[in-house]
C-alpha positions in Angstrom: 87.3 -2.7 27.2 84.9 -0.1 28.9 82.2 -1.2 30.9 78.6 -0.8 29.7 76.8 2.3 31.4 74.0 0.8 33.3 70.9 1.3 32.9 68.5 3.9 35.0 65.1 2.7 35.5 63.8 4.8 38.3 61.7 3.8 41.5 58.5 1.7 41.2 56.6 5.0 41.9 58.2 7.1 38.7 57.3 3.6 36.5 53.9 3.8 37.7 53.7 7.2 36.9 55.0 7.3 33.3 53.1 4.0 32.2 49.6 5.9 33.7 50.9 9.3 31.8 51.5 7.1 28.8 48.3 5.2 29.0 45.9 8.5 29.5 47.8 10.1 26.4 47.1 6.9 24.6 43.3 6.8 25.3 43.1 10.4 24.6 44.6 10.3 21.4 42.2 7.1 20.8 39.3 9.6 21.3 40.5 12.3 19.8 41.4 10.8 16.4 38.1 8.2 16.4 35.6 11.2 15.0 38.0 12.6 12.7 41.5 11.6 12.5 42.5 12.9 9.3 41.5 16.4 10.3 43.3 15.9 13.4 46.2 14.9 11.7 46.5 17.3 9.4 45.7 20.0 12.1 49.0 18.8 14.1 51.1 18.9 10.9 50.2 22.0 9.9 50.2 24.3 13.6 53.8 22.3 13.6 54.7 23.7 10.2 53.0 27.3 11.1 55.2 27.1 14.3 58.4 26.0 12.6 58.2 28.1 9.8 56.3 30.9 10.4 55.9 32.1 14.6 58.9 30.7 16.1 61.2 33.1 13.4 58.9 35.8 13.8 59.5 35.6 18.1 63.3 35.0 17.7 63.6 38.0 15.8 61.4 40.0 18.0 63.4 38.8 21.4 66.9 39.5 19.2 65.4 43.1 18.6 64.2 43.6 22.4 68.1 41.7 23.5 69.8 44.9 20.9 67.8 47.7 21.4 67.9 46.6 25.4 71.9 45.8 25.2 72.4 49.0 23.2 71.0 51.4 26.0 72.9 49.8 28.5 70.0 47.8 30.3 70.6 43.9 28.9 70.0 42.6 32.4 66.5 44.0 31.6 65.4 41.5 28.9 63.6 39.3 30.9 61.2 41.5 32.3 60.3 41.5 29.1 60.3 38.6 27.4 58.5 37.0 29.9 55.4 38.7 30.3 55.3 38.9 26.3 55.9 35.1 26.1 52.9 34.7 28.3 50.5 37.4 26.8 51.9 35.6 23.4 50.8 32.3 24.9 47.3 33.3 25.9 46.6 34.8 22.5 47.4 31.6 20.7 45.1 29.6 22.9 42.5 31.9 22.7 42.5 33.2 19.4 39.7 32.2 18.3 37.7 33.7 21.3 39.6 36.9 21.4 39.3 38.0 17.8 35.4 36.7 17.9 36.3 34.3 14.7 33.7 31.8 16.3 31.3 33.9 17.6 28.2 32.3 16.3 29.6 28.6 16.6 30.3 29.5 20.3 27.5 30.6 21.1 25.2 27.6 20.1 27.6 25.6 21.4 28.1 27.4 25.0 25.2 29.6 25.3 27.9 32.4 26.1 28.7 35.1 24.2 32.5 35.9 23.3 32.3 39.3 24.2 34.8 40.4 26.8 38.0 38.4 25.6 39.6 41.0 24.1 39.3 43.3 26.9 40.5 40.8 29.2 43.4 39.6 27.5 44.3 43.1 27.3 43.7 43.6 30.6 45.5 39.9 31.8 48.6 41.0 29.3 48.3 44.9 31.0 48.6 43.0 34.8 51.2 40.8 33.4 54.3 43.8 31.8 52.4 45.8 34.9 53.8 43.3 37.7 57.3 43.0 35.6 57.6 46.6 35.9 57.2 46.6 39.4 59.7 43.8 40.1 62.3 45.4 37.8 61.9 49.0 40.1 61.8 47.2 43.4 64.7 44.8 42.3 66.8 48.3 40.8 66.0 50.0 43.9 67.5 47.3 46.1 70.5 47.0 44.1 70.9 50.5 44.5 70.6 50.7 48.4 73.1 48.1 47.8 75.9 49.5 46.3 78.2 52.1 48.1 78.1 55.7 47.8 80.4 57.2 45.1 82.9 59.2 46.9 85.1 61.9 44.8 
């Protein structure tokens, strides 16, 4: 007969930090869904769905492309000095979509008293910084490597 595997539990610290993690997400989703939980709901359910069936097909085909056209020239190694400032220029854009394309330009501005003006231009400017600074790493890193490797002798 095997033995049973035994069960992990963790240290009275890492308990006490997953029941206070668990009861903050608990009273936040009690305030969240007590003005309008239906719209909340149907909000989750359908950014899920638009996710699922629409953005995560579009990114895995635009990361294949970036993986072949990269692979194809020779520079696969490459790929991540690209996908990751685009996952996090991608990233910013979804959160402040609404800001950036001035959608709630009126609503914001009763609500805030600031205008929306700017966003664009600084997630332009944020996702410029961030392929900027990859670029940069990828020379210095190439560079390196080259100082690295011997001297071809014929």
């Amino acid at each position: 007969m095997r033995p049973r595997p035994r069960l992990v539990i963790g240290s009275p610290l890492q308990i006490l930090l997953l029941a206070c993690s668990f009861a903050l997400a608990a009273y936040a989703g009690v305030r969240l869904l007590a003005g309008d939980w239906l719209g909340v709901a149907l909000w989750v359910v359908g950014a899920a769905l638009l996710h699922d069936l629409v953005l995560l097909p579009l990114y895995a085909l635009a990361d294949r492309a970036a993986a072949r056209g990269l692979g194809a020239a020779g520079r696969r190694e490459w790929v991540m000095y690209v996908r990751v400032p685009a996952a996090l220029s991608a990233l910013l854009l979804l959160v402040w979509f609404p800001l950036i394309s001035g959608m709630v330009a009126g609503h914001y501005r009763s609500a805030t008293g600031r205008s929306v003006d700017g966003y664009l231009a600084r997630w332009l400017l944020i996702t410029a910084v961030l392929f900027g600074g990859s670029a940069l790493l990828l020379a210095r890193r190439t560079r390196r490597a080259a100082k690295r490797r011997p001297p071809v002798s014929h």
